[in-house]
C-alpha positions as MATLAB code, in Angstrom:
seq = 'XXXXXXXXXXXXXXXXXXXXXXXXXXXXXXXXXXXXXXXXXXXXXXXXXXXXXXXXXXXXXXXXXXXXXXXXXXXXXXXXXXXXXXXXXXXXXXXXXXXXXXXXXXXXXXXXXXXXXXXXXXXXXXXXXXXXXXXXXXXXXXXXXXXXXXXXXXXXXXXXXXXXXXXXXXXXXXXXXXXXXXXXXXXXXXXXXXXXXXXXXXXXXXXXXXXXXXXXXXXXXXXXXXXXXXXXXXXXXXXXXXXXXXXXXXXXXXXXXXXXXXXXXXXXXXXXXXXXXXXXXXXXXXXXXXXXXXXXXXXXXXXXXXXXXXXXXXXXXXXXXXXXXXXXXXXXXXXXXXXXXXXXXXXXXXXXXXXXXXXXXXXXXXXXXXXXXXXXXXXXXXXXXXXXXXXXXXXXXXXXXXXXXXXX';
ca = [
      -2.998  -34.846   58.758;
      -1.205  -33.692   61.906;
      -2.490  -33.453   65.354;
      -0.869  -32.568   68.628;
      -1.062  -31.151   72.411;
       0.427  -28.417   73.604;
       0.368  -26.696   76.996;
      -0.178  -22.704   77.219;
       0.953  -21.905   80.498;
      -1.102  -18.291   80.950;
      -4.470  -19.902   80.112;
      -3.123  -22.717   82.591;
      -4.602  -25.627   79.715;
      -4.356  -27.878   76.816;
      -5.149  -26.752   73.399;
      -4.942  -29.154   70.200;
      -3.607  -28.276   67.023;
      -3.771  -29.579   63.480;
      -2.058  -29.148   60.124;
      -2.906  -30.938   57.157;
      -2.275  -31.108   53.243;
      -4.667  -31.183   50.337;
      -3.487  -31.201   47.010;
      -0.030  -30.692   47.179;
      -0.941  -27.558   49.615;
      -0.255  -27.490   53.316;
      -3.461  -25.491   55.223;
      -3.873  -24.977   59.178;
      -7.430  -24.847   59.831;
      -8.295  -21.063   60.681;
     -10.413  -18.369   60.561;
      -7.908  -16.666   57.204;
      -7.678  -20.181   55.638;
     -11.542  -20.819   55.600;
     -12.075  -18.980   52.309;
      -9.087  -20.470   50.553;
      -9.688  -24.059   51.745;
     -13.565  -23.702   50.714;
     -12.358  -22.958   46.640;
     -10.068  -25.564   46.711;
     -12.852  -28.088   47.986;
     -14.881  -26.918   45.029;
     -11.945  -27.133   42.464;
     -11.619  -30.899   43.888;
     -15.212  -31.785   43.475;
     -15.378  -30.745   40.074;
     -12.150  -32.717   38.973;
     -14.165  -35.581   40.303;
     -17.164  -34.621   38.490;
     -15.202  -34.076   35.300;
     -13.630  -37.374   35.174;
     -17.023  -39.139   36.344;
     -18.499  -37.484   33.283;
     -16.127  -38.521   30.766;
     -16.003  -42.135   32.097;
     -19.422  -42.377   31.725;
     -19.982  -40.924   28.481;
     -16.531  -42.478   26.908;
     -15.452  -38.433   26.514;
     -12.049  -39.235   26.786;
     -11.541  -40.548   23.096;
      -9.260  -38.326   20.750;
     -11.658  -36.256   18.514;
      -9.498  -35.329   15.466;
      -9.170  -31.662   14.628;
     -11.511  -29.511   12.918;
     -11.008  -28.725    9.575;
     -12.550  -25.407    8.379;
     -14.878  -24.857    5.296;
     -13.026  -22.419    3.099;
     -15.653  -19.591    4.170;
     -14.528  -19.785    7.619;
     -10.470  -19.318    6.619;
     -11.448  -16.872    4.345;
     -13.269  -14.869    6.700;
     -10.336  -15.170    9.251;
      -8.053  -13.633    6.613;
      -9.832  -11.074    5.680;
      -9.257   -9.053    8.659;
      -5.865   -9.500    8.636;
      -4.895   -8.216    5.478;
      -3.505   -4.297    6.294;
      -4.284   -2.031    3.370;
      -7.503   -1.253    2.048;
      -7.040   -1.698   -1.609;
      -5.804   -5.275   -0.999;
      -8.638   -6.367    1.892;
     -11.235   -4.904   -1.034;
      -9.333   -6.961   -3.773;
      -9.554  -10.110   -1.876;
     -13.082   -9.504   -0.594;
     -14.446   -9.394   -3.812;
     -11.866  -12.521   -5.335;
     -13.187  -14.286   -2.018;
     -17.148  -14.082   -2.541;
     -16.855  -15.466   -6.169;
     -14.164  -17.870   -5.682;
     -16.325  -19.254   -2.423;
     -19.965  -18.815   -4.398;
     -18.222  -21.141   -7.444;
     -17.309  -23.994   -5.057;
     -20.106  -26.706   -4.341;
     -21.628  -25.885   -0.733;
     -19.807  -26.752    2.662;
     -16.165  -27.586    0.639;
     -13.279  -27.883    3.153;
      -9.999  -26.364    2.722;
      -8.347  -29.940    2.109;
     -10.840  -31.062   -0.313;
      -9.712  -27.942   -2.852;
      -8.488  -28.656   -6.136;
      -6.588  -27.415   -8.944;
      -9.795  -27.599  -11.257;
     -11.437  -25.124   -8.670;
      -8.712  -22.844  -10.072;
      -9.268  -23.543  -13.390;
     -13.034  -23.079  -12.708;
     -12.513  -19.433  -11.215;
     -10.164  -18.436  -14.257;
     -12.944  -19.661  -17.009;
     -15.701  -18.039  -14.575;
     -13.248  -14.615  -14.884;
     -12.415  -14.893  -18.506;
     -15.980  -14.510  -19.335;
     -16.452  -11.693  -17.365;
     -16.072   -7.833  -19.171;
     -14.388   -5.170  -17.043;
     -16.177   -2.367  -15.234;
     -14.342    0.563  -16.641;
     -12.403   -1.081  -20.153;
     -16.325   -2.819  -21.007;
     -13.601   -5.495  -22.417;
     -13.037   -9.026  -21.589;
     -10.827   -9.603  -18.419;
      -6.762   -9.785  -18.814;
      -5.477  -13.232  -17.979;
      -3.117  -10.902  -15.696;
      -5.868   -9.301  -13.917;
      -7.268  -12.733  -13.087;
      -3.603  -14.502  -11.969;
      -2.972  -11.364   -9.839;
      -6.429  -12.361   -8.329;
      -5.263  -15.911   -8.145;
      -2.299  -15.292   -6.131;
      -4.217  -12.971   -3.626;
      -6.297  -15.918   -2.840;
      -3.818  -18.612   -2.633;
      -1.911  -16.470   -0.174;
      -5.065  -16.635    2.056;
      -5.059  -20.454    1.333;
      -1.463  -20.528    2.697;
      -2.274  -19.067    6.062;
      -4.517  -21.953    6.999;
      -1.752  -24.259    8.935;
      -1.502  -20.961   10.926;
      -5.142  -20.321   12.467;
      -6.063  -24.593   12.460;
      -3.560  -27.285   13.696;
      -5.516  -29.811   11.815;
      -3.929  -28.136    8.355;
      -0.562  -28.526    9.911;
       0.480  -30.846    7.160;
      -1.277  -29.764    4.190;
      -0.485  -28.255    1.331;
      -2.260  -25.801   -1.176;
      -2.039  -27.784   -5.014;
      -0.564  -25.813   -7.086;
      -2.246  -22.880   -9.170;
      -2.805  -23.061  -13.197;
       0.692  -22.512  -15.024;
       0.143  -19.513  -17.680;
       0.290  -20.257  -21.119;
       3.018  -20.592  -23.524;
       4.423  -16.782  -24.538;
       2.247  -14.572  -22.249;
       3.416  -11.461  -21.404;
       2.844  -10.127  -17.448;
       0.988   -6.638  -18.067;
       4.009   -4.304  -18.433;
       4.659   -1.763  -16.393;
       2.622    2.333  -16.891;
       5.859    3.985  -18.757;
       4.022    7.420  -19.485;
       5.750   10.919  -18.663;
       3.608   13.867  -17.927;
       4.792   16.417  -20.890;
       5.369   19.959  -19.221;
       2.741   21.417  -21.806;
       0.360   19.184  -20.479;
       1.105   19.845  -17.131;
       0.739   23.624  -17.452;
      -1.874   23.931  -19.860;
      -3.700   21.444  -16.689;
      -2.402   23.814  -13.970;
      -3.687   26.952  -15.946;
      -7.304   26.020  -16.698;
      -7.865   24.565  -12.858;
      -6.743   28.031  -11.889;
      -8.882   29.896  -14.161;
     -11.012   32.534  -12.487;
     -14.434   31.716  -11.448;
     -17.363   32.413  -14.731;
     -20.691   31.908  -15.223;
     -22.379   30.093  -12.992;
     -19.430   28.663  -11.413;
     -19.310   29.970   -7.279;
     -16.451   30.336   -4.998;
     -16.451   26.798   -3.626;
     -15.665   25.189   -7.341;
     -13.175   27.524   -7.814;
     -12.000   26.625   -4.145;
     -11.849   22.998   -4.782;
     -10.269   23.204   -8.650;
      -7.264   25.645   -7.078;
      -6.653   22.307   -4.488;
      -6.577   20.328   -7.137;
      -4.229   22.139   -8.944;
      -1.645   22.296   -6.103;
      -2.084   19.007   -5.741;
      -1.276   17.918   -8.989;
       2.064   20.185   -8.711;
       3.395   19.188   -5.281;
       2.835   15.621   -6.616;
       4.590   16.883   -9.367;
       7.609   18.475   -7.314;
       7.581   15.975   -4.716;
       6.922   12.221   -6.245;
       4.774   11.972   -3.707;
       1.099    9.463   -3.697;
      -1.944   10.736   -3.911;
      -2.730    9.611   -0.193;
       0.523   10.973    0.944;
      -0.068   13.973   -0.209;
      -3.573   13.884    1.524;
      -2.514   13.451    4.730;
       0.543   16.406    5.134;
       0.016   18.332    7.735;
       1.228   21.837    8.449;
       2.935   20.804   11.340;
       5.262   18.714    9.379;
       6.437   21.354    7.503;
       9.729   22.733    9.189;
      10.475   26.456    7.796;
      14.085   26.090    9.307;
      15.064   22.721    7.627;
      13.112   23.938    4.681;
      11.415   19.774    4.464;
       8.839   18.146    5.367;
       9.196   16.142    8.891;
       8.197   12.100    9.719;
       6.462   11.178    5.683;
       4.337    8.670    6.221;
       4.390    6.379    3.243;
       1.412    4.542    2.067;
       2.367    1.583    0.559;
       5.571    0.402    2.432;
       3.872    1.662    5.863;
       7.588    3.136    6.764;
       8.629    6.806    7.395;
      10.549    9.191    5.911;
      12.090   11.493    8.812;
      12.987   14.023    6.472;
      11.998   15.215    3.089;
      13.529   17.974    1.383;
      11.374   20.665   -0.581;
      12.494   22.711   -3.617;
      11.194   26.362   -4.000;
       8.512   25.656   -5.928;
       6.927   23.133   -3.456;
       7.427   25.721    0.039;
       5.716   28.387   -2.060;
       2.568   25.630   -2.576;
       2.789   24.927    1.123;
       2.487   28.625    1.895;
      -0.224   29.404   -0.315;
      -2.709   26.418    1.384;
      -1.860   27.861    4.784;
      -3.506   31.230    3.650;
      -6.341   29.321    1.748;
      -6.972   26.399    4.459;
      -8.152   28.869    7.090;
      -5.692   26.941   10.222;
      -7.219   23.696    8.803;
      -4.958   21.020    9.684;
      -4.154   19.476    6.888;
      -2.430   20.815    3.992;
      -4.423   19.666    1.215;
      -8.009   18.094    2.227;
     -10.109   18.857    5.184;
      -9.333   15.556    7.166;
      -6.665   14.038    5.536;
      -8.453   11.593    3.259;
      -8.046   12.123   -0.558;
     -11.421   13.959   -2.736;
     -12.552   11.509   -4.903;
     -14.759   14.085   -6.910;
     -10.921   15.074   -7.923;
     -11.579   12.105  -10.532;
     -14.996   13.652  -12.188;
     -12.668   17.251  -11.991;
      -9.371   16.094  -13.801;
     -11.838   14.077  -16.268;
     -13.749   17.513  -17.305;
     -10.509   19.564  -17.210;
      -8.574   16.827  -19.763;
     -11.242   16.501  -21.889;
     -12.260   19.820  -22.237;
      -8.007   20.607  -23.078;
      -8.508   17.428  -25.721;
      -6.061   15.225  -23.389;
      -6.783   11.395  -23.223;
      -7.633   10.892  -19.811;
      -7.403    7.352  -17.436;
      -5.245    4.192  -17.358;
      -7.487    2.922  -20.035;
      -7.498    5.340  -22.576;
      -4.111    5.242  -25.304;
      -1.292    7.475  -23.673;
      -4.370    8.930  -20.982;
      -2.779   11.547  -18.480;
      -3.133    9.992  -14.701;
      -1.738   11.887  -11.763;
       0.049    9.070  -10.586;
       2.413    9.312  -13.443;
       4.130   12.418  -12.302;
       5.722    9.959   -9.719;
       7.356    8.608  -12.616;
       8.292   11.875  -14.158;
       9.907   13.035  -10.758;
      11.666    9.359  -10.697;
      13.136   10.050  -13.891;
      14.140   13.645  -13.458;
      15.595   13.093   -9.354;
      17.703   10.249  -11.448;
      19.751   12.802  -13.224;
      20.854   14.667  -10.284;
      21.368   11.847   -7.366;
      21.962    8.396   -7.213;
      19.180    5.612   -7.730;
      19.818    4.874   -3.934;
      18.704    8.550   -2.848;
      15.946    7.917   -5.327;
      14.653    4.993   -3.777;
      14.787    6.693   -0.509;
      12.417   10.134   -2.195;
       9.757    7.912   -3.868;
       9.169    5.115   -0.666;
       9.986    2.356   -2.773;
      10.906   -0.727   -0.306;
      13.444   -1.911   -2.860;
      15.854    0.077   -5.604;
      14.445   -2.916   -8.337;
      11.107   -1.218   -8.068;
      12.870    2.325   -8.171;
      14.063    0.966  -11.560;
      10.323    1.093  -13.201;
       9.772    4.587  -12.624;
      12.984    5.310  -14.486;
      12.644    6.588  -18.067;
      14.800    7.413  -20.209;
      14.145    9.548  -23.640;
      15.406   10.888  -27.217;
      16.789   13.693  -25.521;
      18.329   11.858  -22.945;
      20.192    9.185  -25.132;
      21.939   11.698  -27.535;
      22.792   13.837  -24.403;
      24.577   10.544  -23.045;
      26.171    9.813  -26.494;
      27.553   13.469  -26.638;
      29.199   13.065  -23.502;
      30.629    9.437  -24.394;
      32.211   11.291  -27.148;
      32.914   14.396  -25.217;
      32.514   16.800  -27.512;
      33.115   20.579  -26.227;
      30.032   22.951  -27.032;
      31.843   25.876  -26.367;
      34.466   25.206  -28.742;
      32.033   23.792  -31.831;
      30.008   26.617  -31.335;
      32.706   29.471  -31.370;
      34.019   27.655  -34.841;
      30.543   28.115  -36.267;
      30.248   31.567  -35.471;
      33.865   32.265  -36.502;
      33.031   31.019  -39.781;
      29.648   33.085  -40.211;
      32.003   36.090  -39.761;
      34.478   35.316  -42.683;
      31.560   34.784  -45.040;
      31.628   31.031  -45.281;
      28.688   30.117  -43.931;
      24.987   31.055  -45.153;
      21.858   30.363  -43.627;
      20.892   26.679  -45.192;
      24.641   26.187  -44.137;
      24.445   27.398  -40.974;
      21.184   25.200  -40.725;
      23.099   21.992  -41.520;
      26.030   22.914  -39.070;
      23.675   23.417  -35.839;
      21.670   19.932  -36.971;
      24.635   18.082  -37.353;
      26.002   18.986  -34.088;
      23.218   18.840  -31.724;
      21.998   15.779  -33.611;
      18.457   16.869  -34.329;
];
């Protein structure tokens, strides 16, 4: 502290001044300094108290990390995870995995036998909708959801810094990863679908069902025209659609979470767009009434195929599923563009994915084999008909020619 004298010559006296620092901070005692000076007083005591209390009660020895249960990191995960089909996946793989370990287990004291446990626990488990036993590859794609929450721990506790997750159950020798859904949508199917949603309203059938199958129905063909989801398609707006540009404006795709600025229509697809507006009333959405997909769409395209004699559902042999007319618009976009611009139409985040909704067909390989050999139509075709003219040619003849050339 500082103290001195100094002489003001109007009030003819002596007045003594002080300065003084505290804490690295220099204060002159006044009136404005009172309040500040008072908190830092307070801050001091309390640093005192602090390190009184921690002598005393030997609080200054290291107390190792905490290491979590694997409840707790599970239930930090959870949260995290960003779409809903995955955060319900690993909810449910969570709650068993966590109700087969003993009580209380930390995250370091897990096993690879725990894994083992969950895949014998899963094995003898039957399937909600198949009623069958459950695919090794249903349970190792439930396996891999979990160990990627396992993973994360070094990220929400420092204690895990080091540790590492042991390594899951190898598969066995010569199993096959489920193979990927190769099924086209036939165009008989698809109309003979289209016609009966749009079938007038009979019986006791009212407006509203009729409403709801004609939705369906135009859903099923924009999905068809488009390659787009089921949720994509759910959550078009008519101000996306751009009349000028003749596309659809800022796609917002479900999986990848990126956006297509612009996405071209074909006729067939404006004309759908044009018919909601007149049915949706100046709803905003183009297909649902708040942009979230029907689910009774299931129970509807289940009655509709079975009443047409289709197999209907992922489980059933060569059963129709909407989804699959993503594949059919994959395969047919294919023949016109490159598998770049393909990529690009179906919101695939990589062209190696693009690849699996690319089918080829009977039709398809001889076409490619006619080319290879490039044999001119126009020219075998005049020849035939030429020799139908002179006579040499009759009609089991004629049969053979046409077979033999179009290789069918």
């Amino acid at each position: 502290m500082k103290i001195w004298k100094q002489y003001n010559k109007q009030k003819k006296r002596n007045f003594w001044h002080a300065r003084f620092r505290l804490n690295g901070k220099q204060f002159v005692p006044t009136a404005e300094t009172r309040t500040e000076l008072d908190d830092l007083l307070a801050e001091i005591r309390n640093q005192e108290k602090i390190e009184k209390d921690n002598k005393k009660y030997n609080l200054n020895k290291v107390v190792p990390s905490y290491i979590p249960t694997v409840s707790e990191l599970l239930d930090e995960v959870k949260p995290t995870i960003p779409k809903h089909h995955q955060r319900t996946l690993a909810e449910r793989v969570f709650n068993i995995f966590t109700e087969l370990l003993p009580p209380e287990t930390k995250v370091d004291e897990i096993k690879k036998t725990h894994f083992q446990i969950y895949i014998k626990h899963r094995s003898a488990q039957v399937g909600k909708q198949t009623k069958q036993p459950v695919k090794l590859a249903t349970i190792y794609k439930e396996l891999y959801a979990l160990s990627s929450a396992l993973k994360q721990a070094p990220i929400y506790y420092d204690a895990l810094e080091k540790w590492q997750m042991p390594e899951l159950p190898e598969l066995p020798k010569g199993f096959k990863k489920k193979s990927k859904r190769e099924r086209l949508v036939t165009d008989k199917e698809l109309s003979a679908i289209i016609a009966k949603l749009t079938e007038q309203p009979t019986g006791k059938q009212t407006f509203a069902h009729y409403f709801h199958r004609v939705r369906l129905a135009h859903q099923i063909e924009f999905g068809y025209w488009t390659g787009l989801r089921r949720k994509e398609i759910a959550r078009l707006k008519f101000a996306q659609y751009d009349e000028e540009q003749q596309a659809l404006l800022n796609v917002k795709r479900w999986k990848t979470d990126t956006v297509t600025k612009l996405f071209p229509l074909g006729k067939r697809a404006i004309e759908i767009i044009e018919e909601r507006r007149k049915l949706q009333n100046g709803c905003e959405y183009v297909f649902t009434p708040d942009g979230e997909p029907i689910e009774s769409n299931y129970r509807t395209m289940k009655q509709i195929c079975e009443e047409l004699k289709i197999p209907y559902g992922r489980y059933a042999d060569g059963g129709f599923v909407a989804h699959d007319l993503r594949h059919n618009f994959g395969t047919e976009i294919l023949r016109a563009t490159d598998i770049e611009t393909a990529r690009e139409l179906l919101g695939h985040s990589n062209i190696s994915q693009t690849g699996t909704y690319v089918h080829t067909s009977t039709e398809r390989m001889r076409e490619a084999v006619r080319k290879r050999e490039k044999i001119d139509y126009n020219t075998e075709l005049e020849n035939v008909f030429n020799e139908i003219i002179n006579g040499n040619l009759d009609l089991p003849k004629f049969k053979s020619e046409i077979k033999n050339l179009f290789q069918f």
